[in-house]
N, C-alpha and C positions, 0 to 999 in steps of 0.2 A: 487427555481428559482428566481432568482433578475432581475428587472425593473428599468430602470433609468425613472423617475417622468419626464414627459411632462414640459417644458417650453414654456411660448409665448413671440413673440415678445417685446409686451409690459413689462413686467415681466424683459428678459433680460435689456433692455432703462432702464429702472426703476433702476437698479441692476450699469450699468454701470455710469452711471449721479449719483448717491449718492456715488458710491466708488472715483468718480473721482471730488465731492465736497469734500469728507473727506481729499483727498490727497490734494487740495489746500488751505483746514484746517490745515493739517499739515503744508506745508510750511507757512503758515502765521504766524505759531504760533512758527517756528522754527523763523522767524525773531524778533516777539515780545520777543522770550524768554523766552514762557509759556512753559515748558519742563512736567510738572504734566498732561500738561490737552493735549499732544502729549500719553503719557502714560495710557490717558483713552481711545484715539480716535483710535489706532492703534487695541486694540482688537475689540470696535466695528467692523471696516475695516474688521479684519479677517473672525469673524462669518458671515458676511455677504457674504463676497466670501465664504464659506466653506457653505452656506444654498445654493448657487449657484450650486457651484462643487458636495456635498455630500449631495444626493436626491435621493434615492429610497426607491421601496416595494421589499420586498422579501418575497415569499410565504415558509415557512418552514414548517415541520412534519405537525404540530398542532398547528399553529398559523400563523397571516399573521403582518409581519413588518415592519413598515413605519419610515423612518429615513431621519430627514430635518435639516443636519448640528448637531449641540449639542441636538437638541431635536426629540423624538421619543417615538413611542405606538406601544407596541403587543398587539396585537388584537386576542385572543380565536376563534377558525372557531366555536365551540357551541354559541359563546356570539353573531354571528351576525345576524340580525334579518332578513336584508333585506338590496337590493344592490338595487341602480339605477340610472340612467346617471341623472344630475342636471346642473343649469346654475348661480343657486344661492349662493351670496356672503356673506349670513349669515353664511353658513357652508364649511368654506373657513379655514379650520384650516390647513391642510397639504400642500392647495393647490399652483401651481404658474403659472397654466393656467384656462383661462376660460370654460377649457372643465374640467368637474369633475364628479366623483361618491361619492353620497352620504353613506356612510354607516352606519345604525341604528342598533345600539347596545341593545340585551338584557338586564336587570336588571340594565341599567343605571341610575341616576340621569334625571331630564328633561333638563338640562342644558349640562351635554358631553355627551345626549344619538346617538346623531347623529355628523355627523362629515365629512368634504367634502375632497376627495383624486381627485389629476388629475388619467387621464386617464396614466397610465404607457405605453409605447413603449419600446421596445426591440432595 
């Protein structure tokens, strides 16, 4: 079953004000004539819409999978230790709202053993 990832307001602002500085980067640079550093800005641009657009969990067989643009964790349903609703922005890894669950991983390091997911809606 797939979840598309909660977003907030603030999150989208965020989202739409940096994409729509990059494109006034572009054009500025299309005037100067820096054509190289058009060629770095454009893929930023993209991943950033695509961590927008392509955001969700998907709970499968035997694992649950979290996918945020290019980057992503299966998570083992045995490795999880313990679930619960958090407001905290230390463990804000997957997150892109202020409503999240924290999820604490077995046999982790102390540093990814825990890890913040918004709350997924249908």
């Amino acid at each position: 079953m797939k979840y598309k990832i909660m977003k907030s307001q603030f999150t989208a602002l965020m989202f739409f004000v940096t994409n729509l500085y990059l494109v006034g980067m572009v054009f500025m640079l299309i005037i100067l004539e820096e054509y190289f550093a058009i060629l770095i800005l454009i893929p930023i641009a993209a991943i950033m819409l695509s961590m927008y657009k392509y955001a969700y969990i998907e709970f499968r067989e035997d694992e649950l999978f979290v996918r945020l643009s290019v980057f992503f964790k299966h998570i083992k349903y045995d490795n999880i230790e313990s679930v619960k609703p958090t407001k905290s922005f230390r463990k804000a890894s997957f997150s892109l709202s202020s409503e999240r669950v924290e999820i604490t991983l077995k046999g982790e390091s102390k540093f990814f053993k825990s890890m913040g997911f918004c709350y997924a809606k249908s």
